[in-house]
Backbone as CSV, one residue per row, in Angstrom:
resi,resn,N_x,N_y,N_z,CA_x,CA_y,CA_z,C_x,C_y,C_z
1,UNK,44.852,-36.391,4.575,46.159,-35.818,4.813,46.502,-34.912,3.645
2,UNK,47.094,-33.699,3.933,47.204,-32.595,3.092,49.230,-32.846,2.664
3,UNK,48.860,-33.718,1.520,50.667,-33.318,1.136,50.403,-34.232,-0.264
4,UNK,51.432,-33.573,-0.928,51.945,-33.785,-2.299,53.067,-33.849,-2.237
5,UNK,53.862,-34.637,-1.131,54.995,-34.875,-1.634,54.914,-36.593,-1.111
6,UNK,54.920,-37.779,-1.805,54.348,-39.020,-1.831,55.519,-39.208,-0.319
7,UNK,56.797,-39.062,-0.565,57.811,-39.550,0.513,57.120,-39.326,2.371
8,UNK,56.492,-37.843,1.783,55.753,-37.506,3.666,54.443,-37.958,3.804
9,UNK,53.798,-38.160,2.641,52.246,-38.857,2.624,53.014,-40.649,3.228
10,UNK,53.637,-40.956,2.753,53.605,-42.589,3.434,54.654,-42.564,4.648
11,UNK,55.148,-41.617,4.853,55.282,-41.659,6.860,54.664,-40.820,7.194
12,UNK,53.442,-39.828,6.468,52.185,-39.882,7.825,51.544,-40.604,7.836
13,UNK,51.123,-41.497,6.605,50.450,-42.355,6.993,51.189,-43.622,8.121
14,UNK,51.948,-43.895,7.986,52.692,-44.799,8.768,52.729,-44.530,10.262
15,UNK,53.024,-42.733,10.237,53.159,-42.909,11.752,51.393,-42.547,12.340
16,UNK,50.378,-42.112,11.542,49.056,-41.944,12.012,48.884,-42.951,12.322
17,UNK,48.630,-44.152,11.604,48.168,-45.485,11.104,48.564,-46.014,12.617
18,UNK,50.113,-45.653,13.510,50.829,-46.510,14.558,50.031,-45.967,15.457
19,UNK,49.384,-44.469,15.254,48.755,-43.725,16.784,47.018,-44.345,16.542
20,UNK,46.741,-45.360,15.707,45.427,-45.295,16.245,44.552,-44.878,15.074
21,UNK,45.040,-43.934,14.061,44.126,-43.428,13.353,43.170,-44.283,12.236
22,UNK,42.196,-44.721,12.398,41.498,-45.777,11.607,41.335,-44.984,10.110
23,UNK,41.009,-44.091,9.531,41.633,-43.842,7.948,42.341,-42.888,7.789
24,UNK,43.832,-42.960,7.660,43.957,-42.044,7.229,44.954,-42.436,5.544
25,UNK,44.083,-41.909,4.762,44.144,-41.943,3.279,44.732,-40.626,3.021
26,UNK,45.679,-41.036,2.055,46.340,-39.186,2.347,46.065,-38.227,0.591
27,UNK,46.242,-38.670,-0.409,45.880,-37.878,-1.639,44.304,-38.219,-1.897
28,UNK,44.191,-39.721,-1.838,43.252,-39.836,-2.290,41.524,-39.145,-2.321
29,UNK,41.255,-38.761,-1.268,40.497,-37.642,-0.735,40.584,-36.199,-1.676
30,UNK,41.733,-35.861,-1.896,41.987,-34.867,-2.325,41.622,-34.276,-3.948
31,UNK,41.189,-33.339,-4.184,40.677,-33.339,-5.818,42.111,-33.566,-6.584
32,UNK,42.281,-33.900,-7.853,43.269,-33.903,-8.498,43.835,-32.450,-8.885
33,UNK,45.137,-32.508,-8.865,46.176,-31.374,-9.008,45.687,-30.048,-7.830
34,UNK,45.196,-30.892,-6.836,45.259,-30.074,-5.670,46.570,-29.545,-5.015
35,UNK,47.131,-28.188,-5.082,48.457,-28.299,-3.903,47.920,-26.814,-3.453
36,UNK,49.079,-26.834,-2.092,48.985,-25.255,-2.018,50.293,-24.480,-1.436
37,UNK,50.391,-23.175,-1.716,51.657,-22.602,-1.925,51.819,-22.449,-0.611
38,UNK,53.284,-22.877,-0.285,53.480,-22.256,1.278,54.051,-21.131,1.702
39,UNK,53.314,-20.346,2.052,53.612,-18.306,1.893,54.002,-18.049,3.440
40,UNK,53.809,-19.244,4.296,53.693,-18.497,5.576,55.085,-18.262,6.053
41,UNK,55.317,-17.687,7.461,56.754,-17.014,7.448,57.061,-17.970,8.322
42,UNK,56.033,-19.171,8.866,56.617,-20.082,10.188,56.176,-21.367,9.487
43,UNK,57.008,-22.230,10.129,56.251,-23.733,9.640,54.686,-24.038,10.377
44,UNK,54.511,-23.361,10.983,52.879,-23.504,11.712,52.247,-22.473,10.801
45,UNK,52.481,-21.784,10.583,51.515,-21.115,9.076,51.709,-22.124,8.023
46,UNK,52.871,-22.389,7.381,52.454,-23.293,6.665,51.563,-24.718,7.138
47,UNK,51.833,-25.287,7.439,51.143,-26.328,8.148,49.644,-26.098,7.842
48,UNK,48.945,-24.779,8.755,47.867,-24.262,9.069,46.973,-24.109,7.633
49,UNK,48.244,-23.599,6.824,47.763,-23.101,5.314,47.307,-24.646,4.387
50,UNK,48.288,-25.296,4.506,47.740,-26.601,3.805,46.600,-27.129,4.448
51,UNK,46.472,-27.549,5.638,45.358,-28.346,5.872,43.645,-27.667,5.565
52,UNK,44.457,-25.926,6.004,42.496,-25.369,6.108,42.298,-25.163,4.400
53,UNK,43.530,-25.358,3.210,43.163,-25.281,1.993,42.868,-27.178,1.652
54,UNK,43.198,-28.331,2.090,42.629,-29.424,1.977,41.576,-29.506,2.962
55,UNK,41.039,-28.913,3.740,39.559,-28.855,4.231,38.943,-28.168,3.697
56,UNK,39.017,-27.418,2.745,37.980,-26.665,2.113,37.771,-27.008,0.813
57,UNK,38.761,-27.771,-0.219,38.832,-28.357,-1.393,37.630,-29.624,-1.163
58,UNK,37.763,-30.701,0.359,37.156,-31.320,0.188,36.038,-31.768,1.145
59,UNK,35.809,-30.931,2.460,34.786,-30.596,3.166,34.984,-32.033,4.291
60,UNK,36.321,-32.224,3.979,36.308,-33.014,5.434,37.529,-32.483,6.426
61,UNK,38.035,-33.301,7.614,38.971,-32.923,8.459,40.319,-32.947,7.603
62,UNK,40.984,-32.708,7.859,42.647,-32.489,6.933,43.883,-31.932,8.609
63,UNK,44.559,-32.983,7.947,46.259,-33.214,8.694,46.862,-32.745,7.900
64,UNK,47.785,-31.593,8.286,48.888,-31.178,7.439,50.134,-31.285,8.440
65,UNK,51.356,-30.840,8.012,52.559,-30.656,8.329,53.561,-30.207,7.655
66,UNK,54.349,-29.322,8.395,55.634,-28.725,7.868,56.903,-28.793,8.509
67,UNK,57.574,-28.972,8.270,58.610,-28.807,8.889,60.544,-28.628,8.336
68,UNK,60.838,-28.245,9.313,61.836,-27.167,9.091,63.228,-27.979,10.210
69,UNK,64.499,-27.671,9.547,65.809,-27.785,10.017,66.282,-26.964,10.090
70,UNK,66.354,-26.678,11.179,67.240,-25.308,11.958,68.618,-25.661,12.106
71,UNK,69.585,-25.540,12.026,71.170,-25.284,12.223,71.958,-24.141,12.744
72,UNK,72.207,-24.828,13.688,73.237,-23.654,14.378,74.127,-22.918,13.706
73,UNK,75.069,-23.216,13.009,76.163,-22.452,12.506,75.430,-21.631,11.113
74,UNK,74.268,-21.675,10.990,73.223,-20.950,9.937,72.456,-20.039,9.763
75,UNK,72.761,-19.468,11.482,71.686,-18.759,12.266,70.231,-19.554,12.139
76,UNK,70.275,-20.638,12.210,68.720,-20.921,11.810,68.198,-21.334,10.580
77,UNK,69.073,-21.252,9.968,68.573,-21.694,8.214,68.711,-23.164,8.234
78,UNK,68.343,-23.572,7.462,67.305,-23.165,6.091,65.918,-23.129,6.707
79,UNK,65.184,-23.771,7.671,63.849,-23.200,8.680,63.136,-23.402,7.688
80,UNK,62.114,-22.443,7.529,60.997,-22.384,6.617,61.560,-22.883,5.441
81,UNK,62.809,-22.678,5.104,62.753,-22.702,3.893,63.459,-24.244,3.328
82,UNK,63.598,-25.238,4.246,64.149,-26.334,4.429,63.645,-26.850,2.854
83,UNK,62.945,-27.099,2.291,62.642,-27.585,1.230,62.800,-27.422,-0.232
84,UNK,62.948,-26.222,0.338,63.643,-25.587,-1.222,64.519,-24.539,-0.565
85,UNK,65.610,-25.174,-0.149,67.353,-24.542,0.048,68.262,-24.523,-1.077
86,UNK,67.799,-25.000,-1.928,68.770,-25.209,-3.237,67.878,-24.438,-3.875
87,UNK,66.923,-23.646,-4.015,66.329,-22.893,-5.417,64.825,-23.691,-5.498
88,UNK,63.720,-23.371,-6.411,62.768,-23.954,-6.763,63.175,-25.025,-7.432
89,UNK,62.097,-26.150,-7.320,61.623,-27.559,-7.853,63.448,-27.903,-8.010
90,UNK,64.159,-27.741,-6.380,65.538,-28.903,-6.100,65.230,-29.833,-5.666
91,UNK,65.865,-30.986,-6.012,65.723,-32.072,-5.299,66.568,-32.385,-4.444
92,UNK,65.302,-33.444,-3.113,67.037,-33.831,-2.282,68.326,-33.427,-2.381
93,UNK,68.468,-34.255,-2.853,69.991,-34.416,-3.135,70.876,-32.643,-3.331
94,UNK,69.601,-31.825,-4.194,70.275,-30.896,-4.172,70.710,-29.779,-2.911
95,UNK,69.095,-29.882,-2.492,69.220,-29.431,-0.419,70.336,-29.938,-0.010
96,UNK,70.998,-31.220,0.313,71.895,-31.953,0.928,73.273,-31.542,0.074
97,UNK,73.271,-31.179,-1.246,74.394,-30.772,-1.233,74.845,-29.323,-1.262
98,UNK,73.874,-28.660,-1.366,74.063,-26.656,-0.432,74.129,-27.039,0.707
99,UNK,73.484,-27.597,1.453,74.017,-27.496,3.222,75.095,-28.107,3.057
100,UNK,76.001,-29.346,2.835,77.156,-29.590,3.297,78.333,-28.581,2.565
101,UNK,77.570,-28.215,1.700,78.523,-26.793,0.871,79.206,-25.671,2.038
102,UNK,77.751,-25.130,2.320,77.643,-23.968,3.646,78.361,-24.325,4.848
103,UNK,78.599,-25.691,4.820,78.697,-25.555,6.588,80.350,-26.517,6.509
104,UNK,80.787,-26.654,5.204,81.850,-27.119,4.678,83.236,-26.391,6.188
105,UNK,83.698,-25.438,6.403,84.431,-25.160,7.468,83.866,-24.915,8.628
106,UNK,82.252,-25.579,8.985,82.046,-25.648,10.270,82.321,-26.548,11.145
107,UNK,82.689,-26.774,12.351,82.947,-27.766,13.228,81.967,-27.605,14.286
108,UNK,82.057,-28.814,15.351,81.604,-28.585,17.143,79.892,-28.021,16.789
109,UNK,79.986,-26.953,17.564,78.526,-26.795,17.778,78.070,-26.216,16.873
110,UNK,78.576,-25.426,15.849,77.602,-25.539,14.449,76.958,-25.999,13.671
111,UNK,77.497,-27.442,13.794,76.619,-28.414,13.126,75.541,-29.143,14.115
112,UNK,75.183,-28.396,15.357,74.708,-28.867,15.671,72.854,-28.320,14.805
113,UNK,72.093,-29.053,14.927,70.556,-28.828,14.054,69.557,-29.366,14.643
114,UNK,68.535,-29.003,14.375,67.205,-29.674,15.393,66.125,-29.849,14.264
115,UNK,65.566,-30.902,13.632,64.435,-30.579,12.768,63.209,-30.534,13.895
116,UNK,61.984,-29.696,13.319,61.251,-28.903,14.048,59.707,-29.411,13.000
117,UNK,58.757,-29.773,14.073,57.199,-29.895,13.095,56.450,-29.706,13.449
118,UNK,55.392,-28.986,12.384,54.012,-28.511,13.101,52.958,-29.105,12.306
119,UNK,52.681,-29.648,13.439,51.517,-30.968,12.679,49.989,-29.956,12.866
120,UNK,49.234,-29.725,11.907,47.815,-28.865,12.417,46.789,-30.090,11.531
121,UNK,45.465,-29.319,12.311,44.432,-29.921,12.070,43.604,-28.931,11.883
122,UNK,42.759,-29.265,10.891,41.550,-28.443,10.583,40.402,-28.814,10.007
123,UNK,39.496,-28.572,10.798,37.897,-28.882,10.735,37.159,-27.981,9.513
124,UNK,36.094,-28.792,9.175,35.637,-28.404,7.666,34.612,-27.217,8.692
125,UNK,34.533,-27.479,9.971,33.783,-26.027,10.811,34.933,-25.049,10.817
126,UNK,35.849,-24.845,10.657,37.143,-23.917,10.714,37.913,-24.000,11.779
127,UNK,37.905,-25.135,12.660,38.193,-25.717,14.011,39.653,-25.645,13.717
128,UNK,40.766,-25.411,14.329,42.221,-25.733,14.095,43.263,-25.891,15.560
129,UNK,43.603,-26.922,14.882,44.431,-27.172,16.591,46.358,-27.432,15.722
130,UNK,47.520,-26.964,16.724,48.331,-27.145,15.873,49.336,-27.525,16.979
131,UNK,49.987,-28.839,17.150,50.762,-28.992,17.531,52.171,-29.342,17.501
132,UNK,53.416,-28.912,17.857,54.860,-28.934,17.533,55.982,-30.324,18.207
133,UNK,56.086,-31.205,17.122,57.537,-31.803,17.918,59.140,-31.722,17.026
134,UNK,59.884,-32.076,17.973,61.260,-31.341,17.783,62.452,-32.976,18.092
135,UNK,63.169,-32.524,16.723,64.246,-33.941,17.588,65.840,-33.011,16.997
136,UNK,66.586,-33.218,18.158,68.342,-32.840,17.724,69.021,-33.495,17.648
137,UNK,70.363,-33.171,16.483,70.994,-33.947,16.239,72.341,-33.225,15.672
138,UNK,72.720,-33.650,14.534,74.103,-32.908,13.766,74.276,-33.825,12.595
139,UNK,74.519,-32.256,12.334,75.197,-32.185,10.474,76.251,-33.329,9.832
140,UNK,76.753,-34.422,9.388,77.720,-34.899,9.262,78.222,-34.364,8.125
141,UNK,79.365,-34.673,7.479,80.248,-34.487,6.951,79.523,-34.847,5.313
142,UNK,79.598,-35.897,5.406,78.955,-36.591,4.507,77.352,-37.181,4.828
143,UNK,76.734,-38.120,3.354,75.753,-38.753,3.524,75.876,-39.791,4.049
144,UNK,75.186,-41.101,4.883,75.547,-42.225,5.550,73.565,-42.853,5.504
145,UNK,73.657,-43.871,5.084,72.382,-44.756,4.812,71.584,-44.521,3.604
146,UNK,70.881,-45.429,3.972,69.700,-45.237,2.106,68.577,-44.951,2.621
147,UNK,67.899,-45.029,3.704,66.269,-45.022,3.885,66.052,-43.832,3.622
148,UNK,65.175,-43.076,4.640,64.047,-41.798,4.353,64.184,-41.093,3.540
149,UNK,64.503,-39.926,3.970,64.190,-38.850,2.451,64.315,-37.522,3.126
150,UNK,64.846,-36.525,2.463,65.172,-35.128,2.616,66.813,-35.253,3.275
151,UNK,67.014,-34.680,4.317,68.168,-34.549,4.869,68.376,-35.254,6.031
152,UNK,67.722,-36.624,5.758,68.013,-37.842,6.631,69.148,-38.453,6.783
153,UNK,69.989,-38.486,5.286,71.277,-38.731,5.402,72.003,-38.213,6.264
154,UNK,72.150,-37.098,6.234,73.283,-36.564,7.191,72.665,-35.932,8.557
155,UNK,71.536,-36.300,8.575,70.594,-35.646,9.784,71.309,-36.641,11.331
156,UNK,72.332,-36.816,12.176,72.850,-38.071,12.553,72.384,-37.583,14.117
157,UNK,71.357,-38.417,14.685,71.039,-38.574,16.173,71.660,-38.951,17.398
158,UNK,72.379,-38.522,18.060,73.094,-39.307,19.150,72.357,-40.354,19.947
159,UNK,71.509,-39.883,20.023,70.778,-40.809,21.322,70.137,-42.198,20.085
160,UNK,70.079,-42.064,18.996,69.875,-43.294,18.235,71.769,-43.741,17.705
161,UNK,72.519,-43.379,17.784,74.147,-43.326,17.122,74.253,-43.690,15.747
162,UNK,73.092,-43.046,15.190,73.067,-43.397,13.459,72.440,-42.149,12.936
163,UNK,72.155,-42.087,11.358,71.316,-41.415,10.906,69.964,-41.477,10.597
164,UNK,68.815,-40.491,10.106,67.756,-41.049,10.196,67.642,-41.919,9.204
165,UNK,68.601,-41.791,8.207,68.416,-42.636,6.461,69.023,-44.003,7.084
166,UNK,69.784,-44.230,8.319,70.108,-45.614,8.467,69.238,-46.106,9.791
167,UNK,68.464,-45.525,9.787,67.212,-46.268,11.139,66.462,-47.095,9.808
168,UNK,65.416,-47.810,10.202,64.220,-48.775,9.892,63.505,-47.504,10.112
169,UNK,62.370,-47.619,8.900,61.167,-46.698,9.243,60.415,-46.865,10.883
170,UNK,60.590,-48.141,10.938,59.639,-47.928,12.029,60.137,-47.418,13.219
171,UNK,61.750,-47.938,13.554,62.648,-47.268,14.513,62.316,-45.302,14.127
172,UNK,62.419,-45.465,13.193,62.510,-43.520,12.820,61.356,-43.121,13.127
173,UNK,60.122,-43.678,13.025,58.690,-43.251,12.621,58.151,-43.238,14.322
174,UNK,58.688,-43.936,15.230,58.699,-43.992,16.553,59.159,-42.791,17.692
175,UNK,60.569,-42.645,17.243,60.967,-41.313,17.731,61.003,-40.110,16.966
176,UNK,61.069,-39.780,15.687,61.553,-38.804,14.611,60.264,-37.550,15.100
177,UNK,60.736,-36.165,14.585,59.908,-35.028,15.317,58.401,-35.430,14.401
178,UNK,58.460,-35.431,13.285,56.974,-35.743,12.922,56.015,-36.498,13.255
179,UNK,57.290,-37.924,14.236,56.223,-38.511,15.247,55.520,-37.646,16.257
180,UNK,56.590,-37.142,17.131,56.222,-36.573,17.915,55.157,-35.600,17.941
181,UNK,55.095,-35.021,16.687,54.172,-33.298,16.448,53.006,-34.464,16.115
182,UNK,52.945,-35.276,15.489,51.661,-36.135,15.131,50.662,-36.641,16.190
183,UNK,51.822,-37.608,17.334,51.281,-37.856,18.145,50.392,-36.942,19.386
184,UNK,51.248,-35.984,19.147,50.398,-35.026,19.994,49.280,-34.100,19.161
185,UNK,49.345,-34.297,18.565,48.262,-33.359,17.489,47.023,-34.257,18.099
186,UNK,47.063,-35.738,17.583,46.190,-36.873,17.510,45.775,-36.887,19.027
187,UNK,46.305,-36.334,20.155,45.989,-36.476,21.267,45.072,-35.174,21.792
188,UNK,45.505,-34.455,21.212,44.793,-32.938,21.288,43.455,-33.000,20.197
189,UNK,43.463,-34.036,19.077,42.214,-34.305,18.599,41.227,-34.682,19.076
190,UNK,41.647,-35.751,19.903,40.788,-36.436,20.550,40.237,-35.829,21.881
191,UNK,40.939,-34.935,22.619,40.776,-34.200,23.875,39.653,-33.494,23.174
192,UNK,39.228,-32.715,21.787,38.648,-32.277,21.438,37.209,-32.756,21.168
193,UNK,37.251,-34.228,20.646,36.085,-34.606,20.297,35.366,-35.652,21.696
194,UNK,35.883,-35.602,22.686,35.309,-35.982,23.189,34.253,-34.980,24.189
């Protein structure tokens, strides 16, 4: 698995691990102070970009993923750039507090947001398959729970009536879009190798 950020290495591993995948080890594979820059203009370029640069660092298959929170009242932002919305090397907390900054006099359907993922795969033959899942929800006001990580706090699901930071990993790791883009990646893997 292609990521350096430890929080998304242990829910892919978590949610691979639920689809079946018998190893998936996510840094360890990887040479030390391996990363790679994400230049692309879509989260499926990025995606695409990490895994075929961790298949070539280490000459095996590589899972990457990116993904992006779209918001209505944002035209679409922060998208690609979901990760660093606050400036270079922000943390959490700092993303989460520029968006509730920005969207501070939005109401109704502006806050409405969809996080968006593109799970790819790439073969040490240059093989690449890339598939997308999507979950909607809205902006709250504030933060609400302690679990996950990024803009889980205020990320709040109707059809779950909580946030993703107040689901159980495994409740989140079940429905959340990175399940989804995973699970179907892993299904389109296998359509492949058989």
């Amino acid at each position: 698995m292609a990521s350096a950020n430890p929080d998304k290495a242990r829910e892919l591993r978590q949610i691979l691990e639920a689809a079946g995948l018998a190893d998936a080890s996510a840094l360890e594979a990887l040479p030390a102070g391996w990363s790679c820059e994400e230049t692309g203009l879509t989260i499926e370029e990025n995606a695409l970009l990490k895994a075929r640069s961790a298949a070539e660092a280490t000459g095996l298959p590589a899972i990457a993923d990116d993904t992006g929170l779209f918001v209505a009242g944002l035209g679409g932002a922060p998208g690609v750039y979901t990760s660093r919305f606050a400036g270079p090397g922000c943390s959490y907390e700092d993303n989460v507090r520029k968006l509730l900054k920005v969207l501070l006099w939005e109401r109704g359907d502006s806050r409405s947001a969809r996080f968006r993922t593109a799970a790819a795969c790439v073969m040490p033959s240059g093989e690449m398959l890339v598939e997308v899942g999507e979950m909607e929800g809205l902006i709250l006001d504030e933060p609400r729970g302690g679990g996950g990580f990024g803009y889980d706090p205020v990320f709040f699901v109707p059809g779950l009536g909580c946030t993703l930071a107040e689901c159980t990993p495994e409740r989140k790791n079940s429905v959340c879009h990175r399940c989804r883009a995973l699970q179907a990646l892993v299904e389109a893997v296998k359509g492949t190798c058989l």
